[in-house]
C-alpha positions as CSV (number, residue, x, y, z in Angstrom):
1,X,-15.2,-41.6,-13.6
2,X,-18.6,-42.0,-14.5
3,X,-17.8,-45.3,-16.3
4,X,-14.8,-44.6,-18.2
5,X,-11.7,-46.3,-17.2
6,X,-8.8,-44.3,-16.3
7,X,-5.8,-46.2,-17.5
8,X,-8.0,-46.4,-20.7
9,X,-8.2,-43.0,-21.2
10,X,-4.9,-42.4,-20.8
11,X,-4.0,-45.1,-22.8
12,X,-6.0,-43.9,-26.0
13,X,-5.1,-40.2,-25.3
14,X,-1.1,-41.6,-25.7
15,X,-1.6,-43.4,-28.8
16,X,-3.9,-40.3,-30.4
17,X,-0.5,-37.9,-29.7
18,X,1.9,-40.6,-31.3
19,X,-0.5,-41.1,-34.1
20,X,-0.4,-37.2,-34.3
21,X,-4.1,-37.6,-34.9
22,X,-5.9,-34.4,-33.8
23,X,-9.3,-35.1,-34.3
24,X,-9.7,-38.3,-32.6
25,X,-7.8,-36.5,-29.9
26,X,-10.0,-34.0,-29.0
27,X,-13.1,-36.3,-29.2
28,X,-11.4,-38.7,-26.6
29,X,-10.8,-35.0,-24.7
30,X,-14.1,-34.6,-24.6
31,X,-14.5,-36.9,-21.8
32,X,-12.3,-34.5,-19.8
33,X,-14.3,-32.5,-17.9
34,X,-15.2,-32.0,-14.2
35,X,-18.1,-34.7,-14.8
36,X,-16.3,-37.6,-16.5
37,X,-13.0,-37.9,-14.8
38,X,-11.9,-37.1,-12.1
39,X,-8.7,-34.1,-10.8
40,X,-5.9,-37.0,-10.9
41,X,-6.9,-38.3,-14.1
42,X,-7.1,-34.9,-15.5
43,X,-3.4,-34.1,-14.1
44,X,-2.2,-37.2,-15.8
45,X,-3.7,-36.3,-18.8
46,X,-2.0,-32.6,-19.3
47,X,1.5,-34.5,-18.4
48,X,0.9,-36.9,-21.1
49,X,0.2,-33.2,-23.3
50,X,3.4,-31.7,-22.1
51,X,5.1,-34.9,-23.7
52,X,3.7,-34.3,-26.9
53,X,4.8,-32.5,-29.8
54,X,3.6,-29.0,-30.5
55,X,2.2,-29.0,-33.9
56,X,-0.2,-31.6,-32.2
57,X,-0.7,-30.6,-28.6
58,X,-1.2,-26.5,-29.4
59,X,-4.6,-27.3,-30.5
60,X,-5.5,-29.6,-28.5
61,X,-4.7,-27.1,-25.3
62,X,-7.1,-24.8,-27.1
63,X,-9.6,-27.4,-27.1
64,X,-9.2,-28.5,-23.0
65,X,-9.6,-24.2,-22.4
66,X,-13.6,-25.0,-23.7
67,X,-13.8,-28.3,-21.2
68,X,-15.5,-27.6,-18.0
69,X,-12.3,-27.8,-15.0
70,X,-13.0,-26.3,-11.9
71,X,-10.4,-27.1,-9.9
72,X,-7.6,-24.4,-9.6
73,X,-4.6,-26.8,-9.5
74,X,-5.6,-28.1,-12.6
75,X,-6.8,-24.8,-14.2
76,X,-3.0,-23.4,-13.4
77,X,-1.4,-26.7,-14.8
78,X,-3.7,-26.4,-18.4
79,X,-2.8,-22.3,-18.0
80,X,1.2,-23.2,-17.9
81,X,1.6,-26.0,-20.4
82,X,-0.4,-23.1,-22.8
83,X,2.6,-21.5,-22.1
84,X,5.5,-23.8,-22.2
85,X,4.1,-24.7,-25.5
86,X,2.5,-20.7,-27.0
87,X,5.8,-19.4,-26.7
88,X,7.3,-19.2,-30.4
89,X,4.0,-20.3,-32.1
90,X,2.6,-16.4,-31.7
91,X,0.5,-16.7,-34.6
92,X,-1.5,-19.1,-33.4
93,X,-2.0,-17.3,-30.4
94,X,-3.5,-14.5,-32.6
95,X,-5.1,-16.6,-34.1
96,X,-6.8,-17.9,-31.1
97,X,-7.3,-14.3,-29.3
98,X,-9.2,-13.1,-32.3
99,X,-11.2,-16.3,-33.4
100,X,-12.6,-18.1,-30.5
101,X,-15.1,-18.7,-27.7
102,X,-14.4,-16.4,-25.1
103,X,-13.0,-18.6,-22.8
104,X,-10.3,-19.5,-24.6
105,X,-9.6,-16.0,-26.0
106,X,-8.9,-15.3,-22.2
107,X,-6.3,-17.8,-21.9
108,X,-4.4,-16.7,-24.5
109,X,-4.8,-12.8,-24.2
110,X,-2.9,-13.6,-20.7
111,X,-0.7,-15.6,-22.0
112,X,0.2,-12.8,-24.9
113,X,1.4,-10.7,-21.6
114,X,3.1,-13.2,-19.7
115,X,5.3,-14.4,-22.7
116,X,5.8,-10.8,-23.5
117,X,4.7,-11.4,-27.5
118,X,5.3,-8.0,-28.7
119,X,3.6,-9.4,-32.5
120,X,0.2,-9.1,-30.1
121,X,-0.1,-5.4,-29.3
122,X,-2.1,-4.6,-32.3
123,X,-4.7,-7.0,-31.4
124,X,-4.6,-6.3,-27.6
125,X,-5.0,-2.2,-28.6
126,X,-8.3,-3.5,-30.8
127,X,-9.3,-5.2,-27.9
128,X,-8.9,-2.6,-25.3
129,X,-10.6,0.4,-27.8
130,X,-13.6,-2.0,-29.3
131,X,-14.2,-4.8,-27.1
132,X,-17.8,-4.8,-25.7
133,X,-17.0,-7.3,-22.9
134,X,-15.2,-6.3,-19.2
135,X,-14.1,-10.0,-18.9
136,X,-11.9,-9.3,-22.6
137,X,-11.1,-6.2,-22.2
138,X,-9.8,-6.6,-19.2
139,X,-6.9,-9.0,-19.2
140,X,-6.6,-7.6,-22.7
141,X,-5.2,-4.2,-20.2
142,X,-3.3,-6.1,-18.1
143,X,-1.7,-7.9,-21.0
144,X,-0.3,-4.8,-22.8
145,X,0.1,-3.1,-19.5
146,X,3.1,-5.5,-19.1
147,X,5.1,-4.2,-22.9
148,X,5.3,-0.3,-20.3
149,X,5.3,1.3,-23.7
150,X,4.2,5.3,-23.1
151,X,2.4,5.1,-26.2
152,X,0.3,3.4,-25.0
153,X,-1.1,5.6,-21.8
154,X,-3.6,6.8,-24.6
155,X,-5.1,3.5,-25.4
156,X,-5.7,3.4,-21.6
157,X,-6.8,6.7,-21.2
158,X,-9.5,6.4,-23.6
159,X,-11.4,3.5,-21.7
160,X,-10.9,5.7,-18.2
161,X,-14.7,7.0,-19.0
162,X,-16.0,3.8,-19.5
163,X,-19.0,2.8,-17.0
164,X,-17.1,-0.5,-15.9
165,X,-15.7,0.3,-12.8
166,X,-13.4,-2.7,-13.0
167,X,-12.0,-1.4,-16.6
168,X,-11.8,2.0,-15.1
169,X,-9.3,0.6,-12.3
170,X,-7.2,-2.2,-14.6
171,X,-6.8,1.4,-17.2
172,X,-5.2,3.8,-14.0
173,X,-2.9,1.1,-12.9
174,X,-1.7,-0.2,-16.6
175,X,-1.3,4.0,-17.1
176,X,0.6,4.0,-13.0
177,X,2.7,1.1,-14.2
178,X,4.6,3.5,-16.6
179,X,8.5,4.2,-16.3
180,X,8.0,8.1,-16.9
181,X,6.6,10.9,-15.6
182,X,4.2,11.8,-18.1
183,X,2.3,8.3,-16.8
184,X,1.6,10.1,-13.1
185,X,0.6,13.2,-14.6
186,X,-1.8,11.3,-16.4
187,X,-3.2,9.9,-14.1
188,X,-2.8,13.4,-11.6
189,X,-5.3,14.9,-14.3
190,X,-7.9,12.7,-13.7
191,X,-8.7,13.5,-10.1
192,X,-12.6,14.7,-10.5
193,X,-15.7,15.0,-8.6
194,X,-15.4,10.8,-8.7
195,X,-14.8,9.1,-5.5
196,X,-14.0,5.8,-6.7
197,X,-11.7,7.5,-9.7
198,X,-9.7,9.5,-7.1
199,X,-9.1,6.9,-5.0
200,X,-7.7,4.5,-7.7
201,X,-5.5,7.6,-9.2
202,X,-3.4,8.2,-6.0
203,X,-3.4,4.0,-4.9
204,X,-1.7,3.7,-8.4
205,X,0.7,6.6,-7.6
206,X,1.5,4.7,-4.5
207,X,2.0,1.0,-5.9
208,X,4.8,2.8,-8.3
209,X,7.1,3.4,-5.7
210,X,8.7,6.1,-7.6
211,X,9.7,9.6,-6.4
212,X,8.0,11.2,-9.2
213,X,4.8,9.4,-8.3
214,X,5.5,9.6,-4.4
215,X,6.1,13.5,-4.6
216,X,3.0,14.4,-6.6
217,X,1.4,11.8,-3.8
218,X,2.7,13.9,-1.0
219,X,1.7,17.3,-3.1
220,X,-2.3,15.7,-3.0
221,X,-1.8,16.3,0.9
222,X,-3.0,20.1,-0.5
223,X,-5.8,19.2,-2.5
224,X,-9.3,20.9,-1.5
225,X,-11.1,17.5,-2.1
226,X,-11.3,15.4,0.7
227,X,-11.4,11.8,-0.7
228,X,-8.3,12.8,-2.3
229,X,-6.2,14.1,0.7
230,X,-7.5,11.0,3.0
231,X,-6.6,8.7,0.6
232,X,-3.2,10.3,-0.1
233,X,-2.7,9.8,3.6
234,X,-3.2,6.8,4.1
235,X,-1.4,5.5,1.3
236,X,1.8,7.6,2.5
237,X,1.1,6.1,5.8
238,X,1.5,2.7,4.6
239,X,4.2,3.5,2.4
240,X,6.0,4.2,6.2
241,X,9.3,5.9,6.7
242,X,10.0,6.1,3.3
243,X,7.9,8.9,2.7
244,X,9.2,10.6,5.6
245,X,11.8,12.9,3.5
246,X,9.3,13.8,1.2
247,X,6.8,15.1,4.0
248,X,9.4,16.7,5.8
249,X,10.8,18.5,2.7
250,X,7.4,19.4,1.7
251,X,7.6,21.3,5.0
252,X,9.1,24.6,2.9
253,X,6.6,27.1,2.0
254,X,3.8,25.2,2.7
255,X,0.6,26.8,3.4
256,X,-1.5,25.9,6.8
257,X,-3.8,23.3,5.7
258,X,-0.6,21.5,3.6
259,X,1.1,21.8,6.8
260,X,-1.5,20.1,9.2
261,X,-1.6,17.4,6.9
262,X,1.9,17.1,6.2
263,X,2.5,17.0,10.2
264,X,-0.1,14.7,11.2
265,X,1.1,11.7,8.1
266,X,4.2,11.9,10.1
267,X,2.7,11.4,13.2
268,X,1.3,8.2,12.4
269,X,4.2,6.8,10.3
270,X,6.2,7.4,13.7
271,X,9.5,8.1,12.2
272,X,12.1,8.6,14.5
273,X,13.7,10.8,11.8
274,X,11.0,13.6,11.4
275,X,11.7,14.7,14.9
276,X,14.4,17.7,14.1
277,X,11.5,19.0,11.2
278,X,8.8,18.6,13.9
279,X,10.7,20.4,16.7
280,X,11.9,22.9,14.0
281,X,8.4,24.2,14.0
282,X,7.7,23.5,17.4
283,X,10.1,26.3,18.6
284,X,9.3,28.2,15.4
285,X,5.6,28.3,17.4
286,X,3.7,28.9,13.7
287,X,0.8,31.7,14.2
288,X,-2.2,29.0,13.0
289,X,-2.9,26.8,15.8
290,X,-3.8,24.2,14.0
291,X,0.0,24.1,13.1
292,X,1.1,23.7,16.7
293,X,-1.4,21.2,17.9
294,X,0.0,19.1,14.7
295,X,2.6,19.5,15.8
296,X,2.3,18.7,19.6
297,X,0.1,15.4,18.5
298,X,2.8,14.2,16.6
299,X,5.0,14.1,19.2
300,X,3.1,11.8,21.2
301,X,3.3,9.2,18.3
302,X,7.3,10.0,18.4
303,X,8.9,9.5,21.6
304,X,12.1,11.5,21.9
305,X,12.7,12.3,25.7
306,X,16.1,14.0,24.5
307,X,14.1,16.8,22.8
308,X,11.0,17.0,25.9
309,X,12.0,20.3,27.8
310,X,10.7,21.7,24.0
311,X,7.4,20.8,24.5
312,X,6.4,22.4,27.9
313,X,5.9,26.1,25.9
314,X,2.9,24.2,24.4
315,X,1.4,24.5,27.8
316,X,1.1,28.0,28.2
317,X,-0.4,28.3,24.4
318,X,-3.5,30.3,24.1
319,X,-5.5,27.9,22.8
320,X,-6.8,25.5,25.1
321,X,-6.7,22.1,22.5
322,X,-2.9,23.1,22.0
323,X,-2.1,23.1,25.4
324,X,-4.3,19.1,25.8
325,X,-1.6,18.1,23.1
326,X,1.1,19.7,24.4
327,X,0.5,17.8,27.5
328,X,-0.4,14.4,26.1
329,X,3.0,14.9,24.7
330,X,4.5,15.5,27.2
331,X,3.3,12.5,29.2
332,X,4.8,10.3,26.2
333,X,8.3,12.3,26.6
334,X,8.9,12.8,30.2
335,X,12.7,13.6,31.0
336,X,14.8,14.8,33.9
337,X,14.7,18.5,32.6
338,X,11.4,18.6,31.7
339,X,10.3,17.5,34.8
340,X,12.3,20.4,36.4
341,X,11.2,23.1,33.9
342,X,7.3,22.1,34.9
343,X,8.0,22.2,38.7
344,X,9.4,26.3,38.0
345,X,6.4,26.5,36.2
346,X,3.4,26.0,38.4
347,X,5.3,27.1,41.4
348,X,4.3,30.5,41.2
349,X,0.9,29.6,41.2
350,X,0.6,32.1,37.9
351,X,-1.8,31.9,35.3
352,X,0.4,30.0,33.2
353,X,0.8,27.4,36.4
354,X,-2.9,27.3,35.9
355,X,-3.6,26.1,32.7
356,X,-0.1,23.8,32.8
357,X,-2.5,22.0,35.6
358,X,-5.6,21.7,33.7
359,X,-3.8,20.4,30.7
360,X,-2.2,17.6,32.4
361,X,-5.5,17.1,34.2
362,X,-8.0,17.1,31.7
363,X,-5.9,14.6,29.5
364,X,-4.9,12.1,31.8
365,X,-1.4,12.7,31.7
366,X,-0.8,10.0,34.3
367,X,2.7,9.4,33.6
368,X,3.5,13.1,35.5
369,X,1.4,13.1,38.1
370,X,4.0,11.4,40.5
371,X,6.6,13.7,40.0
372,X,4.6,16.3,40.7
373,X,2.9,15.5,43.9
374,X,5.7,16.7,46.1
375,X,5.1,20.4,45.0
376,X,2.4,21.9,47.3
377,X,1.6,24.5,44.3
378,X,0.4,21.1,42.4
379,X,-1.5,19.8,45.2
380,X,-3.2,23.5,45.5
381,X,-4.1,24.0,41.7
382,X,-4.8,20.5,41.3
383,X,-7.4,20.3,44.0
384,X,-9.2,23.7,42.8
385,X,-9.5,22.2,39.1
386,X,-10.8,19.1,40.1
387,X,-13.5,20.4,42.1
388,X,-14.1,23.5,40.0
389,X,-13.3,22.9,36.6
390,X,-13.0,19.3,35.8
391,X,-15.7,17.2,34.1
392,X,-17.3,14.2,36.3
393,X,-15.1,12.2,34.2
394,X,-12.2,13.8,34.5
395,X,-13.0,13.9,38.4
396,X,-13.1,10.0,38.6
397,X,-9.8,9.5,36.7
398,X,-7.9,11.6,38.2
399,X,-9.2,10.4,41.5
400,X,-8.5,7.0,40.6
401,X,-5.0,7.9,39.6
402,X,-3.9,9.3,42.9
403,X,-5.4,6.3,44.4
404,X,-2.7,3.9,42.6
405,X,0.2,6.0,43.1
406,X,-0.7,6.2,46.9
407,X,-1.8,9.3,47.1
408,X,-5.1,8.0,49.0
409,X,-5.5,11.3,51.5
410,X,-5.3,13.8,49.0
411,X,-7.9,12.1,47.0
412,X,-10.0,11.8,50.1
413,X,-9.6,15.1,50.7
414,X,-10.6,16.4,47.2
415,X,-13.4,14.2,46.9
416,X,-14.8,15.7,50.1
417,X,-14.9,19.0,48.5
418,X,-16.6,18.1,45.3
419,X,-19.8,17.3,47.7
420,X,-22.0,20.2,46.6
421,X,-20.3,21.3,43.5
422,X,-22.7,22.7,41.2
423,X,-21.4,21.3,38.1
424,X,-24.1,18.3,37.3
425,X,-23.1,15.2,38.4
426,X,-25.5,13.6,36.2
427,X,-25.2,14.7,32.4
428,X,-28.3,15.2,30.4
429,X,-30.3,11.7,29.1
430,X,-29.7,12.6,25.4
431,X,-27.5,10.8,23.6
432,X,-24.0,12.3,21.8
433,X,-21.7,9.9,20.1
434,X,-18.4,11.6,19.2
435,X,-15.8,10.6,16.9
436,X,-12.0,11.3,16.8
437,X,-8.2,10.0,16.2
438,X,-7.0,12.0,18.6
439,X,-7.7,11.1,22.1
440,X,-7.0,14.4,23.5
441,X,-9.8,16.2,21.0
442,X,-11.9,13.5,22.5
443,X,-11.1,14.6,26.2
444,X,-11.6,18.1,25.1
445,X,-14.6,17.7,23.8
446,X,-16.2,15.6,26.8
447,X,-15.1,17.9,28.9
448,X,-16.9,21.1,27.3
449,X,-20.2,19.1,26.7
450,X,-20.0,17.9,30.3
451,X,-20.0,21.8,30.6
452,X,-23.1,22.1,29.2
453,X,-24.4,19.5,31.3
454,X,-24.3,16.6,28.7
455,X,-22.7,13.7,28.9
456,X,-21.7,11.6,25.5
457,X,-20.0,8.4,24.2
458,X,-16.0,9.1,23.1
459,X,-15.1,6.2,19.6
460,X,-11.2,6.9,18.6
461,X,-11.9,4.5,16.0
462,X,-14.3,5.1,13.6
463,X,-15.5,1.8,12.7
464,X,-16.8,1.1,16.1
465,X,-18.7,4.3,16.0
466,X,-20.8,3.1,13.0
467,X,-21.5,-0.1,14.4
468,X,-22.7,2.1,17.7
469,X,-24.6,4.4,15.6
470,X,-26.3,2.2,13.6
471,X,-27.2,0.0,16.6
472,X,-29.2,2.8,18.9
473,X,-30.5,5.8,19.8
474,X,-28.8,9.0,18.8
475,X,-29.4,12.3,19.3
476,X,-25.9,14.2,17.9
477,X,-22.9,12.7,16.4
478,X,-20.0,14.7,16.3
479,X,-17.1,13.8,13.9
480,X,-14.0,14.6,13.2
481,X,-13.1,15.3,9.2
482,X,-9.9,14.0,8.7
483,X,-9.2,9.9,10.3
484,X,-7.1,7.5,8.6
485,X,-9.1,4.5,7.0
486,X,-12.3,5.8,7.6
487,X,-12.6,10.1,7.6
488,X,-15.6,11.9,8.7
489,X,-17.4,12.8,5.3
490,X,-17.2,8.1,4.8
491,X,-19.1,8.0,8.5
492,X,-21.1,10.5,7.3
493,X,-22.4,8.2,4.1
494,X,-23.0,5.8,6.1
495,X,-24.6,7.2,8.6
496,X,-26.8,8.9,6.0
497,X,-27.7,5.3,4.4
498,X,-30.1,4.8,7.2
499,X,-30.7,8.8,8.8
500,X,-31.8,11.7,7.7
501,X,-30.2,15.3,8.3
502,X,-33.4,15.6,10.7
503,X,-33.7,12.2,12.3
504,X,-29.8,12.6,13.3
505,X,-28.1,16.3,13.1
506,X,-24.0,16.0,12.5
507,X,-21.7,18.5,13.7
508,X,-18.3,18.1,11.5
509,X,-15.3,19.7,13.0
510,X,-12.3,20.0,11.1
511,X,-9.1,22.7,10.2
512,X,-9.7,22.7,6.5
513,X,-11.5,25.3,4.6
514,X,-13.2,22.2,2.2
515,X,-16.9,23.4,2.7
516,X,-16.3,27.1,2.6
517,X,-17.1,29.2,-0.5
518,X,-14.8,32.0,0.3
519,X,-13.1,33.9,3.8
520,X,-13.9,37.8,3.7
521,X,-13.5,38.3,7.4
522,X,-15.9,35.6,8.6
523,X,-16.3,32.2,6.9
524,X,-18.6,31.9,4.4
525,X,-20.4,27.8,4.7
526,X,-21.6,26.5,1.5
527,X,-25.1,25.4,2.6
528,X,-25.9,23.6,-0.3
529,X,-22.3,21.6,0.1
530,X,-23.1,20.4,3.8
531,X,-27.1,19.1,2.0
532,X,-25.2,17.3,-0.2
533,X,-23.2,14.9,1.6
534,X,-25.6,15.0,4.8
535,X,-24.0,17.1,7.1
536,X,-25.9,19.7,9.4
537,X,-23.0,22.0,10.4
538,X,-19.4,22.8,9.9
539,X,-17.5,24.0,13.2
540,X,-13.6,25.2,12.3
541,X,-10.7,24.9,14.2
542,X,-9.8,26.6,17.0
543,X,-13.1,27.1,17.6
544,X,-14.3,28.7,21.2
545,X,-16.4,27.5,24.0
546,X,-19.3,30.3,22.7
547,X,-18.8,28.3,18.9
548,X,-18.8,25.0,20.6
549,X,-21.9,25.4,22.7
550,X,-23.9,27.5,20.1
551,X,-23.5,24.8,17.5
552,X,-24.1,21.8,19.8
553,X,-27.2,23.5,21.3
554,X,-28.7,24.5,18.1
555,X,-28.6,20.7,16.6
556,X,-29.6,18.8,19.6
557,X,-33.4,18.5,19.5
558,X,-33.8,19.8,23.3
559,X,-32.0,22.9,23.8
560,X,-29.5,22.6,27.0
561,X,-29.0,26.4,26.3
562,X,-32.6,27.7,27.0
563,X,-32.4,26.2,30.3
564,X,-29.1,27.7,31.4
């Protein structure tokens, strides 16, 4: 205790509060900081205080919230016996918000919110609209937040352009803590060019938890700006199966892009109940593909074997990444009946038989395999993929698989044929990193760059693929717009934080139209957009093998092309 006694101090502290005497009070309080005493004598001193009689002990709290105390436990104790004792002595609590060091004035603007003082909301609104300092202003929000008076939204509004971020944030969620609607349209008409403001607006939508707030959440699913939408996601995401009526509602009249979005939050909330809306426009089979690989995709998060034999049209869809997700779907949702309806399928040996096969194939859609294998039309159409179509490793896997389910001959057999192939074995020494949530896009993209003779590295979680990145050589990163947690134009920035647009090219592949100045037959690419944010080219889905191979070519700094 640094040569003070303890019992002593306590002792002379319990006479000052009988004597009522203030002032020799607080210069025996003196002595009560971090560096005189010590925490037990400093807990034994605010239970003497709590005995004490208020006219005394209010000022002498006032006093202790100027003493150096670091430790928490006694920081919360000094923070609740200021309240035991504020609460009908309001002006003094004034008093002390207006007229004092700013420590203190702290203190007791938090303790104007937490006893509710109504008497303080004058002085809190003076603080909020001509307070100079974040650490007043500040709890001085989150104080009058509490009264949830709609009047107020415009004191908070008016301190949403200040260049504290911090103030920015305690402002939109004092303005999302509001019982009425006006509070989320408020905050909806903030939504800018401003990352860090959009972001804030729709997490505040999202902590309100009501279906005003939740619906105009679900409606950002729409907006053109990316940081919006992602964030909306991933909000709704979290929020879980309770935002699954609003999504699935949402469903009517929506236009694509609303759709894909709308689709794919289900998806990953994996809601047992958004399987009817899902299948609804599964058999519906929507003209935009991006619709009906949503659609597919989502139904390998959802599991619903009852509703499988629904799935296998996906396989004879035109576009080739519909059909991968129709048949990772499948795999996740194999039935009886859908087992039989694929068996009449590829027994004919039709074109349709043929690209059910490669599906399956090319996405590892183990889980089928076995049921097939006693068809000799699989066996047939499987073998001429494999050694005609499939990627080297696609060959390996598949290979592999019929290994563990016994089928040791036929892989023999196929792997005899492959001898020779002219497809390259050995992919080009360049270096591709590609990024995507959806495993199949990532299959489908291995598999046409294998194509092309190159080979790359496949990251379904974006975080790994900075670290990879960031770590060694790269010659082309292609990335995927839209990923919860982390989307396409976030890898992008930090990509950018140590590459150029030159030193490493990215291709960003995505269904929305967010980069694209206007659609008069062909799609028009703001150039200027893509310079901005650091990406090199835009590629818009369904996109076709000739797109694919043009814009990978073009961006690598060898041309695989010219050698072709």
């Amino acid at each position: 205790m640094g040569g003070i006694n303890a019992q002593d101090f306590i002792n002379e502290l319990i006479f000052c509060l009988n004597e009522k005497d203030i002032v020799k009070a607080k210069a025996l309080l003196q002595f009560a900081s971090d560096s005189n005493v010590d925490i037990q004598v400093q807990k034994m001193a605010l239970a003497e205080l709590a005995k004490g009689p208020e006219n005394v002990v209010f000022s002498l709290l006032e006093y202790l919230t100027k003493i150096e105390i670091s430790n928490a436990d006694v920081q919360e104790s000094l923070y609740d016996l200021i309240l035991d004792k504020a609460y009908g002595n309001t002006n003094l609590v004034i008093e002390y918000i207006i007229n004092n060091e700013k420590r203190t004035r702290i203190q007791f603007i938090r303790a104007a919110g937490d006893l509710f003082l109504e008497e303080t909301i004058p002085v809190l609104i003076q603080i909020v609209q001509g307070e100079k300092d974040p650490e007043i202003i500040i709890p001085a929000i989150k104080s009058l937040a509490v009264f949830r008076k709609p009047e107020h939204i415009e004191v908070f509004a008016s301190v949403t352009t200040h260049s504290d971020t911090d103030i920015i944030r305690a402002a939109i969620f004092a303005i999302g803590a509001m019982p009425n609607p006006q509070a989320a349209d408020t905050l909806i008409s903030f939504l800018c060019e401003d990352e860090t403001i959009n972001k804030l607006v729709v997490q505040a939508l999202a902590d309100k938890q009501e279906l005003y707030d939740l619906e105009k959440i679900t409606l950002l699913l729409s907006s053109p700006v990316t940081i919006i939408r992602d964030t909306a996601i991933d909000e709704l995401i979290n929020m879980g199966k309770k935002a699954t009526p609003l999504l699935t509602k949402a469903f009517q009249n929506a236009e694509a892009d609303y759709m894909v979005h709308l689709i794919t939050t289900l998806g990953y909330i994996e809601d047992q109940a958004a399987i009817p809306a899902i299948m609804d426009i599964i058999n519906t089979q929507p003209q935009d593909a991006n619709i009906r690989q949503a659609a597919y995709e989502a139904m390998e998060r959802i599991p619903s074997p009852r509703t499988a034999i629904c799935l296998v049209q996906g396989l004879q869809d035109p576009e080739e990444s519909v059909r991968m997700s129709a048949a990772r779907a499948i795999d996740k949702n194999l039935s009886k009946p859908l087992v039989a309806g694929l068996k009449n399928i590829i027994r004919d040996k039709s074109t349709e038989a043929v690209l059910t096969i490669g599906a399956l194939i090319d996405t590892e859609a183990t889980n089928i395999f076995n049921f097939l294998m006693g068809e000799e039309s699989f066996r047939e159409l499987a073998g001429k993929h494999i050694t005609e179509k499939a990627s080297p490793a696609i060959r390996k896997a598949f290979l592999k698989n019929m290994a563990s389910i016994g089928q040791i001959e036929f892989a023999k057999e196929i792997a005899s044929k492959i001898t020779g192939n002219t497809q390259a074995e050995s992919p080009s020494t360049m270096k591709i990193v590609v990024v995507d949530d959806s495993k199949m896009m990532l299959r489908l993209y291995q598999n046409k760059l294998s194509a092309l003779g190159l080979g790359c590295e496949i990251y379904h979680r974006p975080e790994d693929a900075v670290k990879r990145i960031l770590s060694g050589k790269t010659d082309l990163v292609i990335t995927d717009l839209n990923m919860p947690n982390i989307s396409g134009l976030e890898l992008t920035t930090e990509i950018r934080r140590k590459f150029t647009r030159t030193d490493l090219p990215i291709l960003m592949i995505t269904t929305q139209s967010d980069f694209v100045k206007e659609k008069e037959g062909d799609v028009n690419v703001d150039a200027s957009l893509l310079k901005k944010i650091g990406i090199n080219r835009i590629l818009h889905k369904p996109f076709s093998d000739t797109n694919f191979k043009e814009a990978v070519c073009k961006l690598l700094p060898f041309d695989p092309c010219e050698s072709e």
